[in-house]
Biopython code that builds the backbone (N, CA, C, O; Angstrom):
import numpy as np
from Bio.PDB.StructureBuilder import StructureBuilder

atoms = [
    (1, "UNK", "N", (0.847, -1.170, 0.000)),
    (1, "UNK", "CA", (0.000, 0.000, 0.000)),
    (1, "UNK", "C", (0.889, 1.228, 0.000)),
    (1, "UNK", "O", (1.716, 1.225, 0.912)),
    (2, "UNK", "N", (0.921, 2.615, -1.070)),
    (2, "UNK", "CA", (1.351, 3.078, -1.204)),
    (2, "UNK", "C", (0.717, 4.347, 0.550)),
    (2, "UNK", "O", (-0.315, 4.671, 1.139)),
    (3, "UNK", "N", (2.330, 4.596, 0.613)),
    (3, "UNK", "CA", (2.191, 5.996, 1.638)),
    (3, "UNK", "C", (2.261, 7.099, 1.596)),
    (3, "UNK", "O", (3.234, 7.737, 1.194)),
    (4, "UNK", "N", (0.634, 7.786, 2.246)),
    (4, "UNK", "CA", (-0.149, 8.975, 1.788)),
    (4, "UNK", "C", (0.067, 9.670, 2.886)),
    (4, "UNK", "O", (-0.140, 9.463, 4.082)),
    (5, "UNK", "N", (0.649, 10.773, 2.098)),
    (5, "UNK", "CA", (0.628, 12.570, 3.397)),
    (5, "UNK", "C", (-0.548, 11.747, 3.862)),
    (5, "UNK", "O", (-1.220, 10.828, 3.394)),
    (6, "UNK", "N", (-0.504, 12.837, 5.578)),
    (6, "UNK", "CA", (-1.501, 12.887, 6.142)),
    (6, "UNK", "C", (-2.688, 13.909, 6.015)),
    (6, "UNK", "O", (-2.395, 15.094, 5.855)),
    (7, "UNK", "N", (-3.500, 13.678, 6.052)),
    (7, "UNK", "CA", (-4.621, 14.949, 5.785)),
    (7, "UNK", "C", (-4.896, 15.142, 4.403)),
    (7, "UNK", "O", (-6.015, 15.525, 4.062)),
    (8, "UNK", "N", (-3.728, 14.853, 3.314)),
    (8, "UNK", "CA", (-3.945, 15.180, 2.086)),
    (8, "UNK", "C", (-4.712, 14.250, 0.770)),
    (8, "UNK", "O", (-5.290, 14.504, -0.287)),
    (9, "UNK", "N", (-4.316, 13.038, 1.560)),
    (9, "UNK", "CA", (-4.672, 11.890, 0.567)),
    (9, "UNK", "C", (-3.976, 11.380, -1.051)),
    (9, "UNK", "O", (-4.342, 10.729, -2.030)),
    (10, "UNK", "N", (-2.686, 12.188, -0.559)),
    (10, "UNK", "CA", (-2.104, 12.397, -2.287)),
    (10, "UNK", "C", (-0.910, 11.291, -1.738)),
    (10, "UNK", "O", (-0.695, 11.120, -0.538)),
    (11, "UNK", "N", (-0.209, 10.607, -2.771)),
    (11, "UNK", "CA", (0.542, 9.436, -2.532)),
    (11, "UNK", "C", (1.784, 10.673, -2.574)),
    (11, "UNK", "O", (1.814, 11.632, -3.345)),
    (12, "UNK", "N", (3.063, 10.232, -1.194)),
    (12, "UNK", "CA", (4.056, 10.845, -1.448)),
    (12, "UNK", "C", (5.075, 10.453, -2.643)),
    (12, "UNK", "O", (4.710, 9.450, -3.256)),
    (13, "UNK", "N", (6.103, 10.954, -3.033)),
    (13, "UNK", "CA", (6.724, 10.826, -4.418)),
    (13, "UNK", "C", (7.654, 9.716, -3.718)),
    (13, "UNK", "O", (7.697, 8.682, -4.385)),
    (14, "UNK", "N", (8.182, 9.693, -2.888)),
    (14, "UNK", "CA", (9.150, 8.766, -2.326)),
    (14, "UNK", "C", (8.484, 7.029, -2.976)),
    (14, "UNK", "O", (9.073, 6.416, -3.866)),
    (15, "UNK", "N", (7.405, 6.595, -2.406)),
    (15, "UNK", "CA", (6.797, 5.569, -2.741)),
    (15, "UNK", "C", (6.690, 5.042, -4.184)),
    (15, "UNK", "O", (6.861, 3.915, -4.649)),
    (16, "UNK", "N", (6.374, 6.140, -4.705)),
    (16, "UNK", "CA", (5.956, 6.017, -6.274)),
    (16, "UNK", "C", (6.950, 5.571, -6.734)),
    (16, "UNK", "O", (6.829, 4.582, -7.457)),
    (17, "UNK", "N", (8.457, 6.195, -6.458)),
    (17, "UNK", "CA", (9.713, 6.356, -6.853)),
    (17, "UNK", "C", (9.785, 4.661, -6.754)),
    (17, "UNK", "O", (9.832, 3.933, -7.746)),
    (18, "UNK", "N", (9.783, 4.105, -5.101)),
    (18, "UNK", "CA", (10.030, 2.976, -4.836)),
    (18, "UNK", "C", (9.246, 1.771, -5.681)),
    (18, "UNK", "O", (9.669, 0.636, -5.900)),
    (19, "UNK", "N", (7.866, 2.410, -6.127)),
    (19, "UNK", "CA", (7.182, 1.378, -6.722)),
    (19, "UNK", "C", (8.009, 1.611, -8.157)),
    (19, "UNK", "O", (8.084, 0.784, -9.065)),
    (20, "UNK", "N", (8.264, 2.177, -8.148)),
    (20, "UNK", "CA", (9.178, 2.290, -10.557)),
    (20, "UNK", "C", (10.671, 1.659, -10.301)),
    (20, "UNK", "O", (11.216, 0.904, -11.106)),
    (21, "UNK", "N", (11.345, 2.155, -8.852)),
    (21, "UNK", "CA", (12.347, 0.926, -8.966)),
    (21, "UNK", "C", (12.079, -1.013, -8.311)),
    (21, "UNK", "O", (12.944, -1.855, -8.070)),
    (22, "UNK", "N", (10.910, -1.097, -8.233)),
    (22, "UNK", "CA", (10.443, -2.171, -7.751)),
    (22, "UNK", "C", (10.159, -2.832, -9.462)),
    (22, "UNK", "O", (10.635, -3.870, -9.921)),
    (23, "UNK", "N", (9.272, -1.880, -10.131)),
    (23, "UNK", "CA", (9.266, -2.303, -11.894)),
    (23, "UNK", "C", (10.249, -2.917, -12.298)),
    (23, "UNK", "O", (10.411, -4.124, -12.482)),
    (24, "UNK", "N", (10.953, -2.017, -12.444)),
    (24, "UNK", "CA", (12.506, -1.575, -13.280)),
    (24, "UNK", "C", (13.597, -2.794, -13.084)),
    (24, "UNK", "O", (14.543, -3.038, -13.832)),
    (25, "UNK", "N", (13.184, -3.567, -11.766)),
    (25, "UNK", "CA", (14.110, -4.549, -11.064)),
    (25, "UNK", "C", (13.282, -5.852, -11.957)),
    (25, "UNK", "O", (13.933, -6.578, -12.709)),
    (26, "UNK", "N", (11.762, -6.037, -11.762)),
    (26, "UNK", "CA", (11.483, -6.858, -11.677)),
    (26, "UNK", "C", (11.398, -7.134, -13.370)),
    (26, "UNK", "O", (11.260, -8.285, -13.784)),
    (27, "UNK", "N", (11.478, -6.177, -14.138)),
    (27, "UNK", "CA", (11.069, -5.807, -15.591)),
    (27, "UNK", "C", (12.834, -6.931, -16.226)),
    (27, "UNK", "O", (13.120, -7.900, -16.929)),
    (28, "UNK", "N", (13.434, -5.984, -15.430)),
    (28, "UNK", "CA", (15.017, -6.748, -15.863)),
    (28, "UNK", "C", (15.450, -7.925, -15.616)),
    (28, "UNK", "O", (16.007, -8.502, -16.550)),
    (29, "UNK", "N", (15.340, -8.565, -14.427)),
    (29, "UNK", "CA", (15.430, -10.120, -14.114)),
    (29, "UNK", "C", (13.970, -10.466, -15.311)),
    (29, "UNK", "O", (14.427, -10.995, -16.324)),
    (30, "UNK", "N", (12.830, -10.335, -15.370)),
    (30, "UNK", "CA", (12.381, -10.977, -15.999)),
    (30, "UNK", "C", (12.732, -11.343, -17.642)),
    (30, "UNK", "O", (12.607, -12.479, -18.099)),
    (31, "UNK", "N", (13.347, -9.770, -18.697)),
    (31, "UNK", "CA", (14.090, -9.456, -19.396)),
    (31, "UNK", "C", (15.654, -11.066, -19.462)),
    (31, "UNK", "O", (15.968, -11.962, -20.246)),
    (32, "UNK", "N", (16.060, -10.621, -18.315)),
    (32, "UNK", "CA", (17.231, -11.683, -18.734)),
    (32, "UNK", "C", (17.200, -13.127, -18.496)),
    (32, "UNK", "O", (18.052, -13.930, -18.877)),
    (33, "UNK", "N", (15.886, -13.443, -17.673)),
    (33, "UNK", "CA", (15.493, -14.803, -17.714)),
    (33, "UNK", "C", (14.959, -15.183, -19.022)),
    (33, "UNK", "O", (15.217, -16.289, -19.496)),
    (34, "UNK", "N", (14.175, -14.267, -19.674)),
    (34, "UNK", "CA", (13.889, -14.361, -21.185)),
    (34, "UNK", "C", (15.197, -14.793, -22.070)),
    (34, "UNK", "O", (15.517, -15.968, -22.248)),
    (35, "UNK", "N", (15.663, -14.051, -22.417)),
    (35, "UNK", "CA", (16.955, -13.903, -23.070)),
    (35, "UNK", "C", (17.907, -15.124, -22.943)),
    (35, "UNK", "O", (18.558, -15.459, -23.932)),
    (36, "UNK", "N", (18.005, -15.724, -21.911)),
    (36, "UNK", "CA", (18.539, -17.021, -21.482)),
    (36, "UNK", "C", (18.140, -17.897, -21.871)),
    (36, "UNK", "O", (19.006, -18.698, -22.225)),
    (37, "UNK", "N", (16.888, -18.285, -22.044)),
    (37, "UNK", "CA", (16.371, -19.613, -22.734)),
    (37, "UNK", "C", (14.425, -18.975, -23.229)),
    (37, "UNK", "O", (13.420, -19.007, -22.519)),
    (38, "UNK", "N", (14.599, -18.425, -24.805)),
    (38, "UNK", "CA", (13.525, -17.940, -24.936)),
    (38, "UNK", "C", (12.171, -18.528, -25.281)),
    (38, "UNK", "O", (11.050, -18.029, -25.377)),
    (39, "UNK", "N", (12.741, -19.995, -25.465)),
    (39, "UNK", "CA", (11.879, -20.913, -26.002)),
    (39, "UNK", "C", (11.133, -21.681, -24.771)),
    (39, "UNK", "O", (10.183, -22.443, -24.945)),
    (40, "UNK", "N", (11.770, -21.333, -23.352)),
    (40, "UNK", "CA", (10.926, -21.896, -22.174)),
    (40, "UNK", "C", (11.320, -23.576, -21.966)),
    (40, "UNK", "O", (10.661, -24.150, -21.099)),
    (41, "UNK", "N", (12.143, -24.224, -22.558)),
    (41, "UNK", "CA", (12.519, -25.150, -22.779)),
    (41, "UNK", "C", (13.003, -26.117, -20.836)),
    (41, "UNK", "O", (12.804, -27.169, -20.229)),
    (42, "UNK", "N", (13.678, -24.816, -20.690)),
    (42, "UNK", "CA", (14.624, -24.804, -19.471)),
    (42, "UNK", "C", (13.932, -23.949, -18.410)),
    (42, "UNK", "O", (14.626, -23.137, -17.798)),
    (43, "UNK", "N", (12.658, -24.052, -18.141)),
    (43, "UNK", "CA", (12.582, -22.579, -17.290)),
    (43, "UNK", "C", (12.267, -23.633, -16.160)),
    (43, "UNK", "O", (11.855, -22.738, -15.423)),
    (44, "UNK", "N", (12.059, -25.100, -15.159)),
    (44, "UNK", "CA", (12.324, -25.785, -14.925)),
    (44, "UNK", "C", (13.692, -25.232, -13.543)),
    (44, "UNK", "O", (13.639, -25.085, -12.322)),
    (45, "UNK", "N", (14.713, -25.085, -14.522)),
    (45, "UNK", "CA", (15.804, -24.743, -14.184)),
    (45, "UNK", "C", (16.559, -23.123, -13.294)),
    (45, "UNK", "O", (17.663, -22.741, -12.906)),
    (46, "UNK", "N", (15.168, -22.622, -13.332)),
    (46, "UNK", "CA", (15.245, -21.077, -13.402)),
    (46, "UNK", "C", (15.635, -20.492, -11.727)),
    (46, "UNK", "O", (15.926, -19.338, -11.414)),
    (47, "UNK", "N", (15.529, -21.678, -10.842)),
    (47, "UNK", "CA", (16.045, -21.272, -9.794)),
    (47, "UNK", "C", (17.399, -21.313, -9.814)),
    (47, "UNK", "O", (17.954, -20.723, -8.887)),
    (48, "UNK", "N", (18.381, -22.087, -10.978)),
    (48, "UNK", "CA", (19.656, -22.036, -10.870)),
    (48, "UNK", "C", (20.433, -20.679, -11.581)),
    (48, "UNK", "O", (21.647, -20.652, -11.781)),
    (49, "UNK", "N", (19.720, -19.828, -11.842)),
    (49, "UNK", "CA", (19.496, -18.289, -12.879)),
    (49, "UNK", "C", (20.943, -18.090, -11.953)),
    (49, "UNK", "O", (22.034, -18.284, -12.488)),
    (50, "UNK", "N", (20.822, -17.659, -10.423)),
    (50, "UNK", "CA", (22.282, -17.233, -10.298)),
    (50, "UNK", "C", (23.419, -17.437, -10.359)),
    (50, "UNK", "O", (24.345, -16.669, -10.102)),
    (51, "UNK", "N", (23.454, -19.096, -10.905)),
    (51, "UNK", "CA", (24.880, -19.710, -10.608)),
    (51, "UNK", "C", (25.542, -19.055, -12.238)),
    (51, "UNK", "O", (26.741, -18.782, -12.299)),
    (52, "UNK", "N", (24.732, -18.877, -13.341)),
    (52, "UNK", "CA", (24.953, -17.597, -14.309)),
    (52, "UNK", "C", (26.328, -16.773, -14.188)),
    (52, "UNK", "O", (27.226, -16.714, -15.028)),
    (53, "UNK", "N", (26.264, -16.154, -12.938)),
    (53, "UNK", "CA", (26.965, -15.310, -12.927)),
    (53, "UNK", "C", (28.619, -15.817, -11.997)),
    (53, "UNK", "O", (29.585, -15.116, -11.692)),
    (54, "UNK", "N", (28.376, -17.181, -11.789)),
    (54, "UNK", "CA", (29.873, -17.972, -11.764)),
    (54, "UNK", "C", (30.285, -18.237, -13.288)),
    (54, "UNK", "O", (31.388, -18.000, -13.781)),
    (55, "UNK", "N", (29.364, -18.681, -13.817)),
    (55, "UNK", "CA", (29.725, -19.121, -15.078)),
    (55, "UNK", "C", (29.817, -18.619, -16.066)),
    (55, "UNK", "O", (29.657, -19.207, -17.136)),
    (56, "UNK", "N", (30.132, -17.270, -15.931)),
    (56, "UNK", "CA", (31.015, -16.414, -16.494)),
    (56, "UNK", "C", (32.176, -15.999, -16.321)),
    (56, "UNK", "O", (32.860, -15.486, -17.206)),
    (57, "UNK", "N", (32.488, -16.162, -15.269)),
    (57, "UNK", "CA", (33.692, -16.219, -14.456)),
    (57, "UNK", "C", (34.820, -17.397, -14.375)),
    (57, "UNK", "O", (36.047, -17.467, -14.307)),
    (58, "UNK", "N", (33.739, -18.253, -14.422)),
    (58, "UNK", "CA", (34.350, -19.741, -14.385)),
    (58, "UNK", "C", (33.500, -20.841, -14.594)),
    (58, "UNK", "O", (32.679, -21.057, -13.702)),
    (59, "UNK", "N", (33.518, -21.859, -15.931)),
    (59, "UNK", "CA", (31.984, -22.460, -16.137)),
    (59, "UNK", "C", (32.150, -24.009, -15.061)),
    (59, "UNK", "O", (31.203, -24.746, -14.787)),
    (60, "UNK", "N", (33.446, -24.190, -14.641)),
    (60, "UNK", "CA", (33.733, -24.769, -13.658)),
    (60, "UNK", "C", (33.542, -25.037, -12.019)),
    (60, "UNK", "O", (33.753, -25.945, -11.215)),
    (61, "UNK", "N", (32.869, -23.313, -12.032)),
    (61, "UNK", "CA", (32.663, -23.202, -10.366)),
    (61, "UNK", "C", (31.034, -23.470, -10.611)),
    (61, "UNK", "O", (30.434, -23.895, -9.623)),
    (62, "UNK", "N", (30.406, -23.303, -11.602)),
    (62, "UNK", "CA", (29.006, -22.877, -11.613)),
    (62, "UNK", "C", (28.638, -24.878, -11.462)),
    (62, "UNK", "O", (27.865, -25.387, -10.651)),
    (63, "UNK", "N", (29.260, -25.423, -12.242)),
    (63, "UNK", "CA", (28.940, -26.669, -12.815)),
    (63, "UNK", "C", (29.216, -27.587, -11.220)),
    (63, "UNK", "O", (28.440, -28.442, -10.794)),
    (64, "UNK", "N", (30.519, -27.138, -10.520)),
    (64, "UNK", "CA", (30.370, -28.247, -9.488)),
    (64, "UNK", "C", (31.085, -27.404, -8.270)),
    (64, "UNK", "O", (31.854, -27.907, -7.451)),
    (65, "UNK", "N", (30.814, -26.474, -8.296)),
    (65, "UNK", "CA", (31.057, -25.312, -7.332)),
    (65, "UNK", "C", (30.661, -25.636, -5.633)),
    (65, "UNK", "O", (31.370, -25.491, -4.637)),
    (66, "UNK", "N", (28.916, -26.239, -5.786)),
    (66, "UNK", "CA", (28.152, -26.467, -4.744)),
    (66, "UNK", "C", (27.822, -25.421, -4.362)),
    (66, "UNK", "O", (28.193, -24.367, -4.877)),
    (67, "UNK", "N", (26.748, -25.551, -2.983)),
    (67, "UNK", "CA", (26.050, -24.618, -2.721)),
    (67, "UNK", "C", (26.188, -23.377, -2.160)),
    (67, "UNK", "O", (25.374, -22.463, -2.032)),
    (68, "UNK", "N", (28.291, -23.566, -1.583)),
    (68, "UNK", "CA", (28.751, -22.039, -1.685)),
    (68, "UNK", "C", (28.461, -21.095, -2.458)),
    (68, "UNK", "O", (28.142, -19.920, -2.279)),
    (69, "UNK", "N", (28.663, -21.986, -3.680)),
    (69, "UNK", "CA", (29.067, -21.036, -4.762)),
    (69, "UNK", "C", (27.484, -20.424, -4.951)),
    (69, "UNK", "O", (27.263, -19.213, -4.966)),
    (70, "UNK", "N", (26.351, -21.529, -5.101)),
    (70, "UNK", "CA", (25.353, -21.040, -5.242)),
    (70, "UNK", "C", (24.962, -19.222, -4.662)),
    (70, "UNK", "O", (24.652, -18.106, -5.078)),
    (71, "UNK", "N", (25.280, -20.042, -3.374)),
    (71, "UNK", "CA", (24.710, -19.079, -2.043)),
    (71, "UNK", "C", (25.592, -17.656, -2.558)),
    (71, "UNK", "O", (24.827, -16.729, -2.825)),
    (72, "UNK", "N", (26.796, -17.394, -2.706)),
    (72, "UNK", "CA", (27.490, -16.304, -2.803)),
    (72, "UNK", "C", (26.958, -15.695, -4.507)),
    (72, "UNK", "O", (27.113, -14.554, -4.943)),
    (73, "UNK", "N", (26.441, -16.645, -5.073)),
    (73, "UNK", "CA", (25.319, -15.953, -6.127)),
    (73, "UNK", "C", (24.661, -15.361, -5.837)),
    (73, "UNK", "O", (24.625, -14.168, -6.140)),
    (74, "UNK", "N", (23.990, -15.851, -5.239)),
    (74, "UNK", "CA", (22.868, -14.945, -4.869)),
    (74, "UNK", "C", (23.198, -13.794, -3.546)),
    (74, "UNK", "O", (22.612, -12.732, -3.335)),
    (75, "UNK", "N", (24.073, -14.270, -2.946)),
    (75, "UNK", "CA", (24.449, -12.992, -1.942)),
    (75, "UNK", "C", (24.854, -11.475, -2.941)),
    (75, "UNK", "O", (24.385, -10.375, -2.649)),
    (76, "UNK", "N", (25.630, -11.663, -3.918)),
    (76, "UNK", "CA", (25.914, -10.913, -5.025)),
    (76, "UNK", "C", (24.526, -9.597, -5.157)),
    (76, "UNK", "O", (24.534, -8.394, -4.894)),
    (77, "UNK", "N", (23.493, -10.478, -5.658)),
    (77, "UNK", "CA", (22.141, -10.029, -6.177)),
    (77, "UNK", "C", (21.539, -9.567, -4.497)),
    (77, "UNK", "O", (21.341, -8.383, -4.225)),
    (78, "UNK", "N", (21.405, -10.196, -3.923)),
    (78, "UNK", "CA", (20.769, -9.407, -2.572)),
    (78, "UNK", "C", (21.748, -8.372, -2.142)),
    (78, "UNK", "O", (21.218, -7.445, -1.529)),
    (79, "UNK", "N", (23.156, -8.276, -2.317)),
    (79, "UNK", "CA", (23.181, -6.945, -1.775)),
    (79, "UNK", "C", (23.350, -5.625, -2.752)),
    (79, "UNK", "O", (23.514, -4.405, -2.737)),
    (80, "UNK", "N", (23.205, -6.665, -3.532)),
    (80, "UNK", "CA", (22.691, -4.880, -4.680)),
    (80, "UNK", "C", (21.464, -5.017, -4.760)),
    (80, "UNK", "O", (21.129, -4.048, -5.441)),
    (81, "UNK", "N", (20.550, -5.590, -4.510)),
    (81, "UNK", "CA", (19.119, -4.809, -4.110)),
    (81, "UNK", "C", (19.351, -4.078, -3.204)),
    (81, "UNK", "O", (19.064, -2.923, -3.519)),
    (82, "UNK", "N", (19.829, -4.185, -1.963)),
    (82, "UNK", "CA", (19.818, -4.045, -1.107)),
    (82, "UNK", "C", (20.232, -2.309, -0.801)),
    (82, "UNK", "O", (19.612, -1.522, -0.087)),
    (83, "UNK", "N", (21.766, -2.004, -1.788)),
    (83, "UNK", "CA", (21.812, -0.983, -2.114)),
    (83, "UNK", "C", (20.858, -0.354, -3.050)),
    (83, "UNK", "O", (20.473, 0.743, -2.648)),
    (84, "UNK", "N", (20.344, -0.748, -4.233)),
    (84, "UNK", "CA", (19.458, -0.442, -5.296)),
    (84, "UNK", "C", (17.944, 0.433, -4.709)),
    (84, "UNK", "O", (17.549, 1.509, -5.157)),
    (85, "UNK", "N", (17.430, -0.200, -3.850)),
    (85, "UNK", "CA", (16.411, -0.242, -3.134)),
    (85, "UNK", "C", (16.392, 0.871, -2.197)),
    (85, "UNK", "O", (15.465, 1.674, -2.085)),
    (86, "UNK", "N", (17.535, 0.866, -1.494)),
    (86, "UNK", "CA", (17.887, 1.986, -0.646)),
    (86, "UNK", "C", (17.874, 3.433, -1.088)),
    (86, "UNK", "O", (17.334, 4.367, -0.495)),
    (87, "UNK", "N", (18.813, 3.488, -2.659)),
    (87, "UNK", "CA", (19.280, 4.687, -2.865)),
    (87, "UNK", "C", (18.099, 5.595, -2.826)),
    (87, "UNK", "O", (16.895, 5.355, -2.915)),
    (88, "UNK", "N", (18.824, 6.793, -2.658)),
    (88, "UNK", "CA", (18.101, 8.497, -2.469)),
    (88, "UNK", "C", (17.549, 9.020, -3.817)),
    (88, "UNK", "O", (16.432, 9.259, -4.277)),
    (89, "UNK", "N", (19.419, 9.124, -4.439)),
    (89, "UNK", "CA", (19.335, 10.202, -5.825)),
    (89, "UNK", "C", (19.230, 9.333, -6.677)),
    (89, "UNK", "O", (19.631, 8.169, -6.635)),
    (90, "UNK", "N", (18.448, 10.111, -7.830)),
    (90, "UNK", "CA", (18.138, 9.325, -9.414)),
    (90, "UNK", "C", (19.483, 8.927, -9.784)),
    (90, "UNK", "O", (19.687, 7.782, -10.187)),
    (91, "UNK", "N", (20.610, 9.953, -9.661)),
    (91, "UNK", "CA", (21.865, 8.983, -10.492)),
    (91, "UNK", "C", (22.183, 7.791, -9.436)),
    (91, "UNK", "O", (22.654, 6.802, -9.998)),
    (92, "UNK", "N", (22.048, 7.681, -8.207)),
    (92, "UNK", "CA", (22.249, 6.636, -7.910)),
    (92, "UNK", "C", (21.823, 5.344, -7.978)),
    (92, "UNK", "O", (22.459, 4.307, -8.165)),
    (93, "UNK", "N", (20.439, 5.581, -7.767)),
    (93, "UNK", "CA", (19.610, 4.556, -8.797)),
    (93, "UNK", "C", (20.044, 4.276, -10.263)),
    (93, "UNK", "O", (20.560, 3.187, -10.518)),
    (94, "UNK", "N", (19.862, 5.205, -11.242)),
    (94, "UNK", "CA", (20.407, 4.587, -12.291)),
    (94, "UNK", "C", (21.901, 3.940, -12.584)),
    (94, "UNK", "O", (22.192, 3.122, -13.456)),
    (95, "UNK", "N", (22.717, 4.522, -11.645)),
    (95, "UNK", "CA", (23.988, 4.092, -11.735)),
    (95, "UNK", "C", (23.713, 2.696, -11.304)),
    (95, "UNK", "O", (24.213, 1.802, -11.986)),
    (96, "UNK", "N", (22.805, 2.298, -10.004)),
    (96, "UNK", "CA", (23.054, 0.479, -9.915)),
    (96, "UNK", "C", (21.815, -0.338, -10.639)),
    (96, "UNK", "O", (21.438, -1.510, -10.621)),
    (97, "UNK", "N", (21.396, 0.810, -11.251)),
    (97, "UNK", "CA", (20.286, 0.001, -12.671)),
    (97, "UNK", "C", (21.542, -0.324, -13.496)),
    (97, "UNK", "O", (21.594, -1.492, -13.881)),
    (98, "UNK", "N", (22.517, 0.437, -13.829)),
    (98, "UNK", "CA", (23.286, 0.092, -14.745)),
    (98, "UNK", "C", (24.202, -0.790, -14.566)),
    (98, "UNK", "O", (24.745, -1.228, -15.580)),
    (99, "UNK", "N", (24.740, -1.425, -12.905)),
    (99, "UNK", "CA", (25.080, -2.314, -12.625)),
    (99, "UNK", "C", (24.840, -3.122, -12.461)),
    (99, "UNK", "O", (25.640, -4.053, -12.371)),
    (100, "UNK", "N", (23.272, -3.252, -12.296)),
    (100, "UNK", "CA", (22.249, -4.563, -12.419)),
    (100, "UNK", "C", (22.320, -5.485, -14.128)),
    (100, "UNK", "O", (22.340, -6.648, -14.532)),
    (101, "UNK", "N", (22.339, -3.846, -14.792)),
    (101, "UNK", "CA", (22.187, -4.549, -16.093)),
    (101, "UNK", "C", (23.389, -4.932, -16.961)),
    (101, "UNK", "O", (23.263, -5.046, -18.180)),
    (102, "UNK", "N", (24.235, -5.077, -16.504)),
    (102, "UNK", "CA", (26.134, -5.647, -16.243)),
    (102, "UNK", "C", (25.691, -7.110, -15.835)),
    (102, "UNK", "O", (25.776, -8.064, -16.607)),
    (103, "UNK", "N", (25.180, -7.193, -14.467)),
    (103, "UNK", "CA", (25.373, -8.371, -13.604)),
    (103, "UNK", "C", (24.053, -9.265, -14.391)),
    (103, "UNK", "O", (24.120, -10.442, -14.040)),
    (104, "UNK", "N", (23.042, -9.044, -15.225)),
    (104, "UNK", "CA", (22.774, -9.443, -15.707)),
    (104, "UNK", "C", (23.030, -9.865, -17.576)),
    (104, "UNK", "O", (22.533, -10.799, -18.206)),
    (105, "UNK", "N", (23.750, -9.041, -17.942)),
    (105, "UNK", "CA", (24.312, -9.463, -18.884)),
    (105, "UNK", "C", (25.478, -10.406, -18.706)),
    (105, "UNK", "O", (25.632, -11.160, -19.667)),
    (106, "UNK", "N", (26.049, -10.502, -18.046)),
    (106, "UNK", "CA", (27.271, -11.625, -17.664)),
    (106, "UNK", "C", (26.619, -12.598, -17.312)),
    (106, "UNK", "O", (26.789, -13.459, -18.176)),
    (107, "UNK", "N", (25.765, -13.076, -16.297)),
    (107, "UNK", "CA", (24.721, -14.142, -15.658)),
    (107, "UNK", "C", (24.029, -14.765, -17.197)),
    (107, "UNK", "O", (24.201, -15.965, -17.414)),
    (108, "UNK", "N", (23.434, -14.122, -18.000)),
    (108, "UNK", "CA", (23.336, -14.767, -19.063)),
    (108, "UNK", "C", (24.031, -15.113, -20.555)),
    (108, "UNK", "O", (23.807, -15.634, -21.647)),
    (109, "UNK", "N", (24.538, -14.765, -20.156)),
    (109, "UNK", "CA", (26.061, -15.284, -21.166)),
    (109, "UNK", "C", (26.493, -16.581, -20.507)),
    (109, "UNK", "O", (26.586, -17.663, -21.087)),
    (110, "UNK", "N", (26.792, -16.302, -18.995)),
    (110, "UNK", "CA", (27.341, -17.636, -18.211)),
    (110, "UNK", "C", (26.052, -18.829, -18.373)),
    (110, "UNK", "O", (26.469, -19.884, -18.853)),
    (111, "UNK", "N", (24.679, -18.816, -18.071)),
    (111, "UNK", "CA", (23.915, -19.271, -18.399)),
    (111, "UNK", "C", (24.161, -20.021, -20.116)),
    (111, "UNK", "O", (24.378, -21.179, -20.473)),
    (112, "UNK", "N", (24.056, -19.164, -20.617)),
    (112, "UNK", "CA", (23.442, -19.464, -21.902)),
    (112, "UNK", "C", (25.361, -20.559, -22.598)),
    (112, "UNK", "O", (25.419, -21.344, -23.544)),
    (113, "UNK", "N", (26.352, -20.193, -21.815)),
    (113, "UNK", "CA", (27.403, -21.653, -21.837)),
    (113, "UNK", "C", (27.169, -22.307, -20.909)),
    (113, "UNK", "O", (28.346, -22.629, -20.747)),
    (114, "UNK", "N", (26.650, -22.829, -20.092)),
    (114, "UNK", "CA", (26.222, -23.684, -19.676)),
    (114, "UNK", "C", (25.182, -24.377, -20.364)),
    (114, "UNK", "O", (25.303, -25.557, -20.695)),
    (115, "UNK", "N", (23.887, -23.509, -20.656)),
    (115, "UNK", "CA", (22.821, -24.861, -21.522)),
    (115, "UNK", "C", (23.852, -25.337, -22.564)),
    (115, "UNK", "O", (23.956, -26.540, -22.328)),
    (116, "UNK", "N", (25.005, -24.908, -24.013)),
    (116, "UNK", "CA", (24.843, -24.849, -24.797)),
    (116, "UNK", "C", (26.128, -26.253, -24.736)),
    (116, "UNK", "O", (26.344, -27.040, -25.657)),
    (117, "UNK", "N", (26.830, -26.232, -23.374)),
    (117, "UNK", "CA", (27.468, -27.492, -23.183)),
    (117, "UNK", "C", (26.556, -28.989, -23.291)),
    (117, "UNK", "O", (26.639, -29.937, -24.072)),
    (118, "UNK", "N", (25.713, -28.722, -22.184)),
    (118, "UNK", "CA", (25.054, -29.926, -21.935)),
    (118, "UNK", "C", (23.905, -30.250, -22.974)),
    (118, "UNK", "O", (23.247, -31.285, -22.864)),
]
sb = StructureBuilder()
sb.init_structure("model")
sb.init_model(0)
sb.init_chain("A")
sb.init_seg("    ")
for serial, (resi, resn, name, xyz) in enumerate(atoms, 1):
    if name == "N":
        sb.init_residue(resn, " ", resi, " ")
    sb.init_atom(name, np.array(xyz, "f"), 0.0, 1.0, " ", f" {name:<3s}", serial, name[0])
structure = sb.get_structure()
């Protein structure tokens, strides 16, 4: 539920803000889960989306890494929400939109050598 001045009934801008980077997040993971396997073939698989971004790095850690490796995937992605979510100023937001959309372009590249091995 969006949060309304008091007395006024008008939604403050802060919220709104939060609901377009709540979009913007969810618009892009959905974007690069697309892009990864567009035919739906693999979506099955879609909880392993972060190990992606080992396997760009290394298609070795992603493949038998274990659930460190998993886990520090996804630690990756939670703490840039974490910052993402937080920020104040528009360039800061867009600056870790633009690092989101880095960490998702590498994650599916690493992805997309991984399906194209097996």
């Amino acid at each position: 539920m969006p949060d309304r001045s008091p007395g006024t009934g008008t939604i403050s801008k802060q919220s709104a803000q939060l609901r377009y980077k709540i979009i913007c997040y969810a618009v892009a993971l959905l974007a690069a889960l697309l892009a990864t396997n567009p035919n739906g073939g693999l979506w099955a698989l879609a909880w392993m989306f972060p190990l992606g971004l080992a396997a760009f790095i290394d298609r070795h850690w992603a493949n038998s890494g274990g659930w460190g490796v998993f886990a520090g995937c996804i630690a990756v992605y939670l703490i840039h929400a974490w910052f993402y979510f937080r920020s104040q100023s528009l360039r800061t937001t867009l600056f870790l939109f633009g690092v989101l959309a880095i960490l998702l372009t590498c994650n599916v590249s690493g992805c997309r050598a991984m399906i194209n091995t097996h």
